[in-house]
Steps between C-alpha positions, in 0.01 A plus 500: 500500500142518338260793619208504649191637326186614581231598221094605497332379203439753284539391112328228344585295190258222300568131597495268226179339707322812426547672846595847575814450781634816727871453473626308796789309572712299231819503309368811254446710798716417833772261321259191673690179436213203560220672628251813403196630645223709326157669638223373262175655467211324320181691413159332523472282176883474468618210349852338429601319210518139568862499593809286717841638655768260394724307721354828772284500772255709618386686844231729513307692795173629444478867642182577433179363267449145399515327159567136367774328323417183298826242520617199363630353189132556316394772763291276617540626910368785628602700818305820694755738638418763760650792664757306751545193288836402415521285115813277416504409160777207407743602214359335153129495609256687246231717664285823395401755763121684455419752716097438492423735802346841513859630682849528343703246674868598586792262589824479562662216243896358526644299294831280460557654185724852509388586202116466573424462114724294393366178588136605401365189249179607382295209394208594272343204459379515831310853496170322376509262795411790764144622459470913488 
């Protein structure tokens, strides 16, 4: 019978998107076999590489600050998020989050993908499309 397991996010690593993750949930650290969850905090003026999760979807919940994510197949969307918004972002879609507040903004993000990085495509051609 699998166990149970309970962690607090305490390490972090360096997502290919150029986030700093605490350690959460997924196949490196629980044994996760099609899900993981990681506590993400941006800092004002954070930025991610232009970036999609393939064949994964997204859920995220913003905790706390606000910031933007630009979407689409050029970027060409672009969404506010807020403390108490919750973001679904279709597996395959390109998008870039900004934090361009004065507050770091904090959020809870799952994934499909066990592995979290695995299914990280970053997509450079895209980074010039998102003003700074």
């Amino acid at each position: 019978m699998a166990e149970c397991v309970k962690l607090r996010p305490g390490g972090t690593y360096t997502g290919k998107q150029g986030f700093s993750y605490f350690e959460g949930i997924a196949r490196e650290t629980v044994g996760a076999q099609g899900v993981c969850m990681h506590l993400l905090t941006v800092p004002p003026g954070g930025r991610a590489r232009a970036h999609k999760h393939a064949t994964h979807e997204t859920a995220i919940y913003v905790i706390s600050g606000s910031a933007k994510m630009y979407w689409g197949e050029r970027l060409e969307h672009v969404m506010d998020t807020h403390a108490g918004d919750m973001i679904y972002i279709p597996a395959d879609v390109p998008h870039l989050p900004f934090n361009d507040g004065e507050q770091p903004a904090v959020a809870v993000i799952a994934r499909t993908d066990p592995h979290e990085q695995e299914s990280v495509v970053l997509l450079p051609d895209l980074e010039a499309l998102v003003p700074h």
